[in-house]
C-alpha positions as CSV (number, residue, x, y, z in Angstrom):
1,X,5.0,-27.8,-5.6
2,X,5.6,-24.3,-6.6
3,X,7.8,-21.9,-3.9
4,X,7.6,-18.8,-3.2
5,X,9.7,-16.2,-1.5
6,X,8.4,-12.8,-0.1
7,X,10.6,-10.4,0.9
8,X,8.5,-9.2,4.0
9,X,6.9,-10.9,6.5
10,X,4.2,-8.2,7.8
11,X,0.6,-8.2,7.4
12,X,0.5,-8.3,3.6
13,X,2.7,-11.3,3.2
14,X,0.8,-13.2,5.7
15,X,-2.5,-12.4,3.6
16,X,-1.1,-13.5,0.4
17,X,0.3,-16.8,2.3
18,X,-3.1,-17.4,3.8
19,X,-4.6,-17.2,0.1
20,X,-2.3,-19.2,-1.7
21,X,-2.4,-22.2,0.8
22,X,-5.4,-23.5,-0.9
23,X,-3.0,-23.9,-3.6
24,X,-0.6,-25.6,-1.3
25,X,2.3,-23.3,-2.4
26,X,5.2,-23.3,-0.1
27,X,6.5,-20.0,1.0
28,X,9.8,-18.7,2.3
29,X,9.8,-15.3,3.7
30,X,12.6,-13.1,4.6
31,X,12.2,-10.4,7.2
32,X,14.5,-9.1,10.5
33,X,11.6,-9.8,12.9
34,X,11.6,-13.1,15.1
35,X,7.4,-13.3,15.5
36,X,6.7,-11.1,12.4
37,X,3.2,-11.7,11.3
38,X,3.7,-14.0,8.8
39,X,6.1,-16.2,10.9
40,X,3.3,-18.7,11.7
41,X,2.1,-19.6,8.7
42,X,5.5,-19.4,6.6
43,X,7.3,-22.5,5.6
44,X,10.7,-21.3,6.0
45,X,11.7,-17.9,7.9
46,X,15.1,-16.9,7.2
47,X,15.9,-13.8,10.1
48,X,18.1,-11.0,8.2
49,X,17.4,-7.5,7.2
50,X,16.1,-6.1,3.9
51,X,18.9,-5.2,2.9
52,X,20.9,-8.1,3.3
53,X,22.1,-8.6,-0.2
54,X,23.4,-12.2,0.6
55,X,20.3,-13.4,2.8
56,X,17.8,-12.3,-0.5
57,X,20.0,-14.8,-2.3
58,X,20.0,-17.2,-0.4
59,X,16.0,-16.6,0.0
60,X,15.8,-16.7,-3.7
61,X,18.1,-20.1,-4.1
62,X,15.4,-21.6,-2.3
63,X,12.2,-20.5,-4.4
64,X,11.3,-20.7,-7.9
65,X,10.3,-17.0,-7.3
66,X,10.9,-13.5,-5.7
67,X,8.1,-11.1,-4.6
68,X,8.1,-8.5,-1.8
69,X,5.0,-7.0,0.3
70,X,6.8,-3.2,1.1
71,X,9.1,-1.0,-1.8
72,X,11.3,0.1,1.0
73,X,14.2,-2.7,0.5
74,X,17.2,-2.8,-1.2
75,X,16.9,-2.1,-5.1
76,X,20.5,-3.5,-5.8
77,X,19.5,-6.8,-4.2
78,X,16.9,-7.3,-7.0
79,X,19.0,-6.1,-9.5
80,X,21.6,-8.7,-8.2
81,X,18.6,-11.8,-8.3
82,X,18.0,-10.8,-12.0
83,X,21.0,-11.1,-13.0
84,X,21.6,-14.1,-10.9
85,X,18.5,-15.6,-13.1
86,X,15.8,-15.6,-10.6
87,X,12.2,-14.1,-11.5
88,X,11.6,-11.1,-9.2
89,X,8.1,-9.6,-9.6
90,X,7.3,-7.0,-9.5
91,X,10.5,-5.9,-11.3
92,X,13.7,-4.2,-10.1
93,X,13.2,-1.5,-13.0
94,X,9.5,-1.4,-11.7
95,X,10.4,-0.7,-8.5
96,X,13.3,1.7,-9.6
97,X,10.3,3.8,-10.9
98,X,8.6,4.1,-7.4
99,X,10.8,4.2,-4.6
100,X,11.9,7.4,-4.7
101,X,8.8,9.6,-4.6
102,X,10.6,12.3,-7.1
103,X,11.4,9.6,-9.4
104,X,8.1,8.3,-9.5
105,X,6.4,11.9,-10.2
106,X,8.5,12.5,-12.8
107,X,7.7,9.3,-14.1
108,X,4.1,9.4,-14.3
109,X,4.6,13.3,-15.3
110,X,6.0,12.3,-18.6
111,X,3.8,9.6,-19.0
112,X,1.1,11.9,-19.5
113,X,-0.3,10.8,-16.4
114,X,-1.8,13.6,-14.2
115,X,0.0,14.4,-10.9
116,X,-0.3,17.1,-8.3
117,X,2.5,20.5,-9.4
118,X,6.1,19.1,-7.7
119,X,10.1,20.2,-7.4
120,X,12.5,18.5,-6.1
121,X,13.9,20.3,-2.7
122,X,17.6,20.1,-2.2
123,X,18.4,22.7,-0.4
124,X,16.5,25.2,2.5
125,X,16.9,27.7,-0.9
126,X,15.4,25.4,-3.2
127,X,12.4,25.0,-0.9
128,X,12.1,28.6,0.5
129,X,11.7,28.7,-3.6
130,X,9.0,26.5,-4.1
131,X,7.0,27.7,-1.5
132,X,6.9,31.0,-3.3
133,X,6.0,29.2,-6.2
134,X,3.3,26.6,-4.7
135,X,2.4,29.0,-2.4
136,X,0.2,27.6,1.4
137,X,-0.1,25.4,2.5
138,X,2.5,23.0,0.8
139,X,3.3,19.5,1.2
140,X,7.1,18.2,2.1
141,X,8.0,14.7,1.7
142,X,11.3,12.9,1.5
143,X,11.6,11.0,-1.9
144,X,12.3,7.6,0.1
145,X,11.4,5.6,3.4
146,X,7.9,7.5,4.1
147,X,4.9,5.7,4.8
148,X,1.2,6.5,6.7
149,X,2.6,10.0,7.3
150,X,5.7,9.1,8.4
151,X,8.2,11.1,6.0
152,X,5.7,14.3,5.0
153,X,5.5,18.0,6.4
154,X,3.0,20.8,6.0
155,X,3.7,24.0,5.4
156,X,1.5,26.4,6.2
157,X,3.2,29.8,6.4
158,X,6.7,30.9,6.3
159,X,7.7,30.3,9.9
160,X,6.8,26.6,9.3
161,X,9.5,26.3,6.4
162,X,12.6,25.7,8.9
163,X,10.4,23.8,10.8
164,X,9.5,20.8,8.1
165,X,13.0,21.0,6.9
166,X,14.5,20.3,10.1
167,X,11.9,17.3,10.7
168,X,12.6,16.2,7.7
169,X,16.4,15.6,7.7
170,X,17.6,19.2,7.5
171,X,18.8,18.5,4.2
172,X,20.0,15.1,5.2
173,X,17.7,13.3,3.1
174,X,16.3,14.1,-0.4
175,X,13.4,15.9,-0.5
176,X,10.4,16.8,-2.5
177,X,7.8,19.7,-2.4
178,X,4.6,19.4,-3.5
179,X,1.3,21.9,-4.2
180,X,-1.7,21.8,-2.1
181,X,-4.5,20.0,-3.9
182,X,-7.6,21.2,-2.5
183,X,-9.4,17.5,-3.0
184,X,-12.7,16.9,-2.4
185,X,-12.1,13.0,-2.1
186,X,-9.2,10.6,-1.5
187,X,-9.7,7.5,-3.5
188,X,-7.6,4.5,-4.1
189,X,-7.9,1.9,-7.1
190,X,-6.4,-1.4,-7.5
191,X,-5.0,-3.0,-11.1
192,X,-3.0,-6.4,-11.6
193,X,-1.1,-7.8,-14.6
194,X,0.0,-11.0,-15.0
195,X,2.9,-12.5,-16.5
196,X,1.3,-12.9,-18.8
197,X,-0.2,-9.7,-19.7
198,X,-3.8,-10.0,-18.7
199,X,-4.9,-7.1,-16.6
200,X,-7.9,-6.3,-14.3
201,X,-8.7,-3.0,-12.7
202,X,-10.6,-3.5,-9.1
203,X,-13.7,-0.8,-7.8
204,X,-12.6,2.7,-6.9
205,X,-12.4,2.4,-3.0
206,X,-13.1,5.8,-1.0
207,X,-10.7,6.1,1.8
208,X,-10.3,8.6,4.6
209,X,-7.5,9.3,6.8
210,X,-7.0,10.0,10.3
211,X,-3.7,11.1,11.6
212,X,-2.4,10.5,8.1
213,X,-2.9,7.0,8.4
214,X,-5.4,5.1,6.8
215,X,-8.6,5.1,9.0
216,X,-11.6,3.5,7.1
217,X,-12.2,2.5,3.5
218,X,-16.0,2.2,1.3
219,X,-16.6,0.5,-2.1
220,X,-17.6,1.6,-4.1
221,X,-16.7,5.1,-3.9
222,X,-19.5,7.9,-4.2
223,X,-18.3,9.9,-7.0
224,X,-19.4,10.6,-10.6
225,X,-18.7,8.1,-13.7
226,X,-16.5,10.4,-15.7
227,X,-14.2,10.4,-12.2
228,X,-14.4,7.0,-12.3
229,X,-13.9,6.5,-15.7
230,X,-10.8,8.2,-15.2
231,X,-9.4,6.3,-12.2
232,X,-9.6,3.3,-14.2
233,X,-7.8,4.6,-17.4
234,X,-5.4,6.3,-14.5
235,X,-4.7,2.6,-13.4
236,X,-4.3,1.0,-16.6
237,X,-1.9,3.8,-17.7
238,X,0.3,3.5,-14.5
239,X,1.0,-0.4,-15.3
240,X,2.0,0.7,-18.7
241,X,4.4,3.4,-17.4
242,X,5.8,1.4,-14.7
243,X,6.3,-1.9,-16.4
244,X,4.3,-3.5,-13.0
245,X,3.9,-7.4,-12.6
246,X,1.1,-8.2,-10.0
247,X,-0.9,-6.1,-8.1
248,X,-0.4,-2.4,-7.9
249,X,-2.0,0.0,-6.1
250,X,-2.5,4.2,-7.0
251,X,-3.7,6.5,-4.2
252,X,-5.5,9.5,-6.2
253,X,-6.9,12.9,-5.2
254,X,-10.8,13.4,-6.8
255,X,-11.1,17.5,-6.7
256,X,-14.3,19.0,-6.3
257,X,-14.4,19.8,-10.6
258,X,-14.1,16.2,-10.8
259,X,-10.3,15.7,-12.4
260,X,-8.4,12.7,-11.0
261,X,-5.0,12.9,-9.8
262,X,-2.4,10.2,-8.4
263,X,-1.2,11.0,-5.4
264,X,1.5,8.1,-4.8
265,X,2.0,4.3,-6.4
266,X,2.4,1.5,-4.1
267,X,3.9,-2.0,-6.3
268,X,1.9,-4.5,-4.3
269,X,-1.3,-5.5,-2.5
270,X,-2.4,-2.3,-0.4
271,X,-4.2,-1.7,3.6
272,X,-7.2,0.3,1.1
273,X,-7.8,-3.2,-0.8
274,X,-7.9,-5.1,2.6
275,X,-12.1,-5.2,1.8
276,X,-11.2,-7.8,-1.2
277,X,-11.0,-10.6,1.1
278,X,-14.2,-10.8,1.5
279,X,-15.5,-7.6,-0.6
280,X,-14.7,-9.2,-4.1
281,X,-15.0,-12.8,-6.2
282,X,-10.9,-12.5,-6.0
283,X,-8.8,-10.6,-3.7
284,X,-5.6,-8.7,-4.1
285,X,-3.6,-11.0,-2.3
286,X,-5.0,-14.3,-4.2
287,X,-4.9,-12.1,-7.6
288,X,-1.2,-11.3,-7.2
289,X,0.2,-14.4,-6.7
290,X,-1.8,-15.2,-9.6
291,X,-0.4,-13.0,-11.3
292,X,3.2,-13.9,-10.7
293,X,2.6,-17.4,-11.8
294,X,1.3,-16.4,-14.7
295,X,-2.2,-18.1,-13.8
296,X,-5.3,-16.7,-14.8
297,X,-6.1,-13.7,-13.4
298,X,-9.6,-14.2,-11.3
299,X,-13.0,-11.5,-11.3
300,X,-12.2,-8.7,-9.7
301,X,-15.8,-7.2,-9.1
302,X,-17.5,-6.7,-6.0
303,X,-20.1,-9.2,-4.6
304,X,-21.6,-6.7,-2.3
305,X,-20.8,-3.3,-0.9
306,X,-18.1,-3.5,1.7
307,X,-15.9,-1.1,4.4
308,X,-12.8,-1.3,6.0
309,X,-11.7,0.0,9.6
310,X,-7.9,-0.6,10.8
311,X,-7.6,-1.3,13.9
312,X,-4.6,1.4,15.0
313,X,-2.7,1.1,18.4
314,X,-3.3,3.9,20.9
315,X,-0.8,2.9,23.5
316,X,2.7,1.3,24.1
317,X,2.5,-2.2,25.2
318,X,2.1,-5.5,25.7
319,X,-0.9,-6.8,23.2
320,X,-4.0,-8.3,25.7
321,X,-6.6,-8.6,22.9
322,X,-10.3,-8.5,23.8
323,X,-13.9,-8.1,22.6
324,X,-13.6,-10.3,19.8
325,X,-17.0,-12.0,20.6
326,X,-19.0,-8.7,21.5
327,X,-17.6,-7.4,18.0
328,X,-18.6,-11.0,16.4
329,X,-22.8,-10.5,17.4
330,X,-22.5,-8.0,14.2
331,X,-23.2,-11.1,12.0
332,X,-21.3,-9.6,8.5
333,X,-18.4,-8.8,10.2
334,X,-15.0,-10.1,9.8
335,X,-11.7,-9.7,12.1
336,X,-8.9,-9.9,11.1
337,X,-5.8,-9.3,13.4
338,X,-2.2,-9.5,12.9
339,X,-0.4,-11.4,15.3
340,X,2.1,-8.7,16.1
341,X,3.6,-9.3,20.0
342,X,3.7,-5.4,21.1
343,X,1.1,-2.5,20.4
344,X,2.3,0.9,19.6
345,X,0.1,4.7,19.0
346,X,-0.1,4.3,15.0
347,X,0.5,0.8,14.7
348,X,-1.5,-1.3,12.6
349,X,-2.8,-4.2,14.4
350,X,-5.4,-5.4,12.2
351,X,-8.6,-4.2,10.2
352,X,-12.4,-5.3,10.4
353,X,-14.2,-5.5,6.8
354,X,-18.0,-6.1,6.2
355,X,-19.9,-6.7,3.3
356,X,-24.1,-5.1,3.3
357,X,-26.4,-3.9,0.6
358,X,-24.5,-0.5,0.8
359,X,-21.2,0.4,1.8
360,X,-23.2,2.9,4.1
361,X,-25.0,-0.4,6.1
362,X,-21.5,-1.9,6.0
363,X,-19.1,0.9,7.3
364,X,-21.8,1.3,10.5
365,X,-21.4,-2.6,11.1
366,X,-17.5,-2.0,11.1
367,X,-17.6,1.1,13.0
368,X,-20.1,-1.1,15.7
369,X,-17.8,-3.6,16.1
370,X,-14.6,-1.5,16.2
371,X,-16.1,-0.1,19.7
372,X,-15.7,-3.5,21.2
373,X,-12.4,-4.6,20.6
374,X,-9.3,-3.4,22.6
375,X,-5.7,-4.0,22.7
């Protein structure tokens, strides 16, 4: 029996768990959280923080090999596993090329790859410089820790300058700024590669935010085949400039002339590629562990149209779930809920997906359903 240990127990690892178990894998997970998501369907749980140097060991002692659902954990703990002799995939020189946001645009930047204008931000000098130079509005972010919105500023005059850079650490943590891109579409697009160095590019997904969070998600995305064309080449090239094992996933900008940009790289399955569970022959979460066990990677294509809808928190609380059978008389709906014990406003609690003869027909089904079910 092969074993597996993920470094995360959120929603993500508990997906790849629940699509691997047809395999009968057996998984250990490691995260700090008692009832994480995972925690029900895991073999072993070990309780420790990510960056626990000694508990990933003793994870990975376990497990014939490493993989992690989140970037934000501690690079030198991978580092320490490789050189320990354990497989870690994705890489710690992968993920040494996307943690830190700066990093990863400079990266991709002299990949060739096309990315938004950036500087890195050191000082209050350095960025009352680049807004001069980006002019408004501009984007801050810090180059590490930031996820749906957390971690990112705008700037949309000068007042707002001492503003962001006080929310953003006053200097405490690195920083980044970033030019406006004046999009006309957010897309996403999913690629794996295998250990064996088959690849497979997934649909362009069409994604829209809400609060800076991700909201709802279509496939496939309306825009034109050269954008398209470009998302995949895009995809393809950022596996080659990141050296990524499994899935990864690039969030891009589609502006209204049509030119393609990457907005950020996430080295893992992804909340836009959530739809692939039902959405496509092989999902991201079946295709990564795949890929990590150097199996054969499966189709990728879609079988129908599909849409996504998280279901966010809107309160602080207790979790007292309802309207799961009112949202069920939508007959191509699916639920799919986490399992975490407390609801928060932003939280991710789970996501509803639906497969039609358009992603139009299958976003109103999700959208239907998502009116009857409450925390």
């Amino acid at each position: 029996m092969r074993k597996i240990g993920i470094i995360g127990g959120g929603q993500l690892g508990k997906m790849m768990i629940l699509d691997a178990k047809r395999l009968d894998y057996y998984f250990v997970i490691l995260d700090p959280a008692e009832k994480c998501p995972a925690h029900s369907i895991a073999d072993e749980h070990i309780v420790a923080g990510f960056d626990d140097r000694e508990a990933i060991l003793a994870m990975a002692e376990k497990v014939d090999i490493v993989t992690y659902e989140f970037e934000h954990i501690s690079l030198r703990a991978l580092q320490d596993l490789e050189q320990a002799g354990h497989k870690v995939y994705p890489s710690s020189e992968t993920l040494s090329r996307i943690q830190n946001k700066a990093v990863q645009k400079e990266w991709l930047s002299q990949s060739g790859i096309p990315v938004p204008a950036f500087v890195r931000t050191d000082s209050y000098e350095e960025l009352e410089a680049a807004c001069e130079r980006f002019g408004y509005p501009l984007i801050l972010k810090t180059c590490t820790g930031g996820y749906d919105g957390k971690g990112n500023a705008v700037i949309m005059d000068p007042d707002g300058i001492s503003i962001a850079y006080e929310a953003l650490g006053g200097g405490k943590l690195p920083l980044m700024a970033e030019e406006w891109v004046p999009f006309e579409k957010e897309v996403s697009i999913l690629a794996c590669r295998s250990t064996n160095d088959e690849v497979v590019v997934f649909p362009v997904a069409e994604n829209v935010h809400r609060n800076s969070i991700l909201d709802e998600t279509t496939v496939p995305a309306v825009i034109s085949e050269s954008s398209r064309q470009q998302a995949f080449e895009i995809a393809k090239d950022c596996i080659k400039a990141t050296d990524a094992y499994g899935m990864i996933c690039i969030e891009l900008f589609v502006t209204k002339d049509g030119r393609v940009l990457v907005n950020e790289l996430a080295p893992r399955p992804h909340n836009s590629g959530h739809y692939t569970i039902e959405g496509c022959y092989t999902s991201q979460y079946e295709q990564h562990i795949r890929a990590i066990l150097g199996l054969p990677l499966g189709n990728p294509d879609l079988v129908r149209p599909a849409a996504m809808k998280n279901l966010i928190g809107d309160r602080n609380g207790t979790v007292d779930l309802q309207g799961i059978a009112e949202a069920y008389k939508f007959p191509n709906v699916k639920i799919h809920i986490y399992g975490k014990e407390t609801v928060s406003k932003g939280r991710k609690m789970g996501h509803i997906t639906a497969t039609a003869e358009s992603p139009e027909e299958a976003l109103r089904q999700v959208r239907r359903a998502y009116e009857c079910i409450r925390f």
